[in-house]
PLY file of the C-alpha trace (Angstrom):
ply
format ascii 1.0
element vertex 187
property float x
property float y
property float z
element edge 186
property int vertex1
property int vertex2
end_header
-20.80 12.99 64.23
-20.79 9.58 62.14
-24.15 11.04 60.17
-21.80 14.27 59.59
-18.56 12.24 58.23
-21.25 10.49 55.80
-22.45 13.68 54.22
-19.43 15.10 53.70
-18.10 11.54 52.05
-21.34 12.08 49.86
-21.05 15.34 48.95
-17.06 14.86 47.52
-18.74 11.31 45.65
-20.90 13.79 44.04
-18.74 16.27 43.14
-16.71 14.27 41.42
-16.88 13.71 37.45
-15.64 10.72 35.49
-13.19 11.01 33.10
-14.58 9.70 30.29
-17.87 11.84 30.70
-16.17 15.40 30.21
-17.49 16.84 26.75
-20.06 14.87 26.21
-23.13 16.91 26.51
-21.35 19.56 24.36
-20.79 17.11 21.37
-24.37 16.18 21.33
-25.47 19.97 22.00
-23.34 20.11 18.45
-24.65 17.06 16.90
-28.21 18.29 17.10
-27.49 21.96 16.11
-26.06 20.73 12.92
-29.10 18.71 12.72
-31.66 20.85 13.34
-29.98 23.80 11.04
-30.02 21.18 8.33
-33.83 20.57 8.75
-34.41 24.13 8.90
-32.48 25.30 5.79
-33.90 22.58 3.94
-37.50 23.82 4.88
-36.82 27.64 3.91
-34.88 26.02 0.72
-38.22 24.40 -0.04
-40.44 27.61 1.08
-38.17 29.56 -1.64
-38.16 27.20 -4.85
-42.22 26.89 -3.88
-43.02 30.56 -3.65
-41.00 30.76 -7.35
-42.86 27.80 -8.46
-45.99 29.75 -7.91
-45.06 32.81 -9.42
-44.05 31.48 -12.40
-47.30 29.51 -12.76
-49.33 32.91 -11.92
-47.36 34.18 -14.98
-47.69 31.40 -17.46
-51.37 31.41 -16.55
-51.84 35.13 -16.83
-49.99 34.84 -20.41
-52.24 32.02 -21.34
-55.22 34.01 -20.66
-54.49 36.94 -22.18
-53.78 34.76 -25.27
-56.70 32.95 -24.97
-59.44 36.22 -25.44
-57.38 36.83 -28.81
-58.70 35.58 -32.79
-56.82 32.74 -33.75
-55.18 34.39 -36.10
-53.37 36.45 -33.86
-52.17 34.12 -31.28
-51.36 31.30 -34.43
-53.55 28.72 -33.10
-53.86 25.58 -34.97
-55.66 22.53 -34.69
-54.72 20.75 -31.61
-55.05 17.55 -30.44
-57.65 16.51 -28.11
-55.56 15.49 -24.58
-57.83 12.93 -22.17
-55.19 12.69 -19.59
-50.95 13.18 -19.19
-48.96 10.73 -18.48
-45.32 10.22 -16.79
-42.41 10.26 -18.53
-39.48 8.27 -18.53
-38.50 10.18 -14.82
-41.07 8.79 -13.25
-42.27 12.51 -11.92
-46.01 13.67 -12.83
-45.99 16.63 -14.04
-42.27 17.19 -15.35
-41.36 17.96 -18.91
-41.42 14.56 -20.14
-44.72 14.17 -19.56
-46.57 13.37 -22.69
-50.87 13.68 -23.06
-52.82 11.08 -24.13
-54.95 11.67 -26.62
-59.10 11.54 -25.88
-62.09 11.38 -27.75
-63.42 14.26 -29.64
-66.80 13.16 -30.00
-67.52 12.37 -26.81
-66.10 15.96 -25.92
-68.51 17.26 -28.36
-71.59 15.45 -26.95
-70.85 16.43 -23.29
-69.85 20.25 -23.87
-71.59 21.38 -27.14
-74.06 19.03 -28.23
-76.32 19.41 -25.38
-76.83 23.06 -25.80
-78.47 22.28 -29.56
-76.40 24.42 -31.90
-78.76 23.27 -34.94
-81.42 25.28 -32.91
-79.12 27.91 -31.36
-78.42 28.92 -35.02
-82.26 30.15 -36.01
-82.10 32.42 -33.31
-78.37 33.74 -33.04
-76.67 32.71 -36.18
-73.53 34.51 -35.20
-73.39 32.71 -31.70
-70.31 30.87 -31.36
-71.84 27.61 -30.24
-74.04 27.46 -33.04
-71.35 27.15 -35.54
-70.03 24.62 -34.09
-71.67 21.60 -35.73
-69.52 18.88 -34.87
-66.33 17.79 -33.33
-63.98 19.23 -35.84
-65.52 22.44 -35.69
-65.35 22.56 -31.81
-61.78 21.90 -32.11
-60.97 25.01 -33.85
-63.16 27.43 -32.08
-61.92 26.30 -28.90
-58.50 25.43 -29.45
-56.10 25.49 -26.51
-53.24 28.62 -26.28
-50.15 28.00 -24.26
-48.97 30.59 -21.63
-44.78 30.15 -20.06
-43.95 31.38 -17.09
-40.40 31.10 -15.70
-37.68 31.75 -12.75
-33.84 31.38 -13.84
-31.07 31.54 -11.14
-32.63 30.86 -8.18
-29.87 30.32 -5.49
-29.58 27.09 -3.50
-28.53 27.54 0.09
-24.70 26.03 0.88
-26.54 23.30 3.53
-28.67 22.00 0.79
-25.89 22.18 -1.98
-23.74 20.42 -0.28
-26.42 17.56 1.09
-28.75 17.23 -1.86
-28.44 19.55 -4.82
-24.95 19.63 -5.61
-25.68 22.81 -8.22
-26.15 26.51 -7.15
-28.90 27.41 -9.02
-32.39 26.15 -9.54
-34.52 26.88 -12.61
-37.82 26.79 -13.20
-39.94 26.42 -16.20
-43.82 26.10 -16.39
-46.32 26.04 -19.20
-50.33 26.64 -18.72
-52.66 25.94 -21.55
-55.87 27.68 -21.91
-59.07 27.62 -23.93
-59.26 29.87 -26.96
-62.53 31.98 -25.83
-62.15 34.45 -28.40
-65.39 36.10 -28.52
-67.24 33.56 -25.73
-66.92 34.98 -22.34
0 1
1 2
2 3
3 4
4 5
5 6
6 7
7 8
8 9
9 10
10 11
11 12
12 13
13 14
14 15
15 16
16 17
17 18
18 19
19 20
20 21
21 22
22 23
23 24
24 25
25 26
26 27
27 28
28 29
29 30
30 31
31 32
32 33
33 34
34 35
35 36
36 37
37 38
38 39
39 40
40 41
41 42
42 43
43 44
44 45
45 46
46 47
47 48
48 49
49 50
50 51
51 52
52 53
53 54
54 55
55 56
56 57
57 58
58 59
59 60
60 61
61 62
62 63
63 64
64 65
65 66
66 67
67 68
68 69
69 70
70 71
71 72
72 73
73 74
74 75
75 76
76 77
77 78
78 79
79 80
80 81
81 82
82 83
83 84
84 85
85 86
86 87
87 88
88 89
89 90
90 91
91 92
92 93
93 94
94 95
95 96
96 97
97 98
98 99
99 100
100 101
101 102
102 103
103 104
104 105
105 106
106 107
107 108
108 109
109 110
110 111
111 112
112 113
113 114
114 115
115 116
116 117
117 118
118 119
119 120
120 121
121 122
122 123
123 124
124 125
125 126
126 127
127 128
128 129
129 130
130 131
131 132
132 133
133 134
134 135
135 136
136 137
137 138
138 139
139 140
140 141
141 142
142 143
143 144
144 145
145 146
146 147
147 148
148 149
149 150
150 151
151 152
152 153
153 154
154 155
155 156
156 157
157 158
158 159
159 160
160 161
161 162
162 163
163 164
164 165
165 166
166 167
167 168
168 169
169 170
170 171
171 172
172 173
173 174
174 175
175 176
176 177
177 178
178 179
179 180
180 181
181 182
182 183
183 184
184 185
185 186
C-alpha cells in the first residue's frame, strides 16, 4: 500500500509544470523558423541573381562571337591594347567594373602564338593565309583584335527577407561584358 501512495505522489510530481517553463519550446520552435526561412530565402535569392548572372554572360558571349567572325570594318575594330592580366579596382572585388587590365607584351605574344608557325614560309605557299601576313607584332594586333559582346538583366527582384537583412534595394541589375578574338576569316 506504501509502494502504491509513492506512485501516485510520483505521478502528480510529474505532472506538474513550472511556471516559468510554459512557452518556451514554442519561442524557440519560432526562433529557428525565422532562422531557417532566412537561410533559405537567402539561398534561392542567390540561386536567382546566379542563374541571371549566367544568362547574361551566355548573351554577351554569344554577341561577342557573332562579332568576332565579322571584317573589321564592320564591327569598328581598332587597335587594341594588348591586356596580360586585370586587376582590382578600388572595391576590392575581382571581376567588377572597376577592374582595369594590365597591359602585356606584344612581342612575346607574337613569338608564342604566331611566330612559331613561320609566316615568312607560310606566305610562299598560301599568300592569302591569314597567318602569313602577319609579320610581326603590330600586324597580329590588327588581324586579331579583340570585339566586345554585353549581355545584361535589369530589374531583377530581391526577396523582402533579403531586402530587409542585406540589400536594402528591390532590384538587382546586372551587367556583363565578354571580349572575343576577331577571327574574321580564321576558323
Amino acid at each position: 500500500m506504501e509502494a502504491e501512495e509513492e506512485v501516485e505522489e510520483h505521478s502528480v510530481d510529474i505532472k506538474k509544470q513550472h511556471p516559468t517553463k510554459s512557452g518556451q519550446a514554442l519561442t524557440e520552435f519560432c526562433v529557428c523558423l525565422i532562422a531557417v526561412l532566412t537561410v533559405i530565402g537567402g539561398i534561392f535569392q542567390l540561386g536567382l541573381l546566379g542563374l541571371a548572372r549566367t544568362e547574361a554572360r551566355v548573351e554577351a558571349t554569344n554577341s561577342a562571337t557573332l562579332r568576332s567572325m565579322f571584317d573589321s570594318d564592320v564591327t569598328g575594330l581598332s587597335i587594341p591594347r594588348y591586356i596580360d592580366r586585370m586587376a582590382d579596382g578600388t572595391d576590392g572585388r575581382t571581376y567588377s567594373e572597376d577592374d582595369y587590365g594590365i597591359g602585356g607584351n606584344e612581342q612575346r605574344a607574337y613569338d608564342e602564338l604566331i611566330a612559331s608557325s613561320r609566316p615568312d614560309i607560310l606566305y610562299g605557299y598560301a599568300p592569302d593565309n591569314d597567318f602569313a601576313e602577319m609579320g610581326d607584332s603590330f600586324e597580329m594586333m590588327i588581324g586579331m583584335g579583340l570585339v566586345r559582346g554585353t549581355g545584361s538583366e535589369y530589374g531583377l527582384p530581391v526577396l523582402p527577407i533579403v531586402r530587409r537583412l542585406f540589400m536594402n534595394q528591390n532590384s538587382v541589375d546586372i551587367r556583363v561584358e565578354a571580349w572575343m578574338v576577331r577571327t574574321g576569316e580564321i576558323y
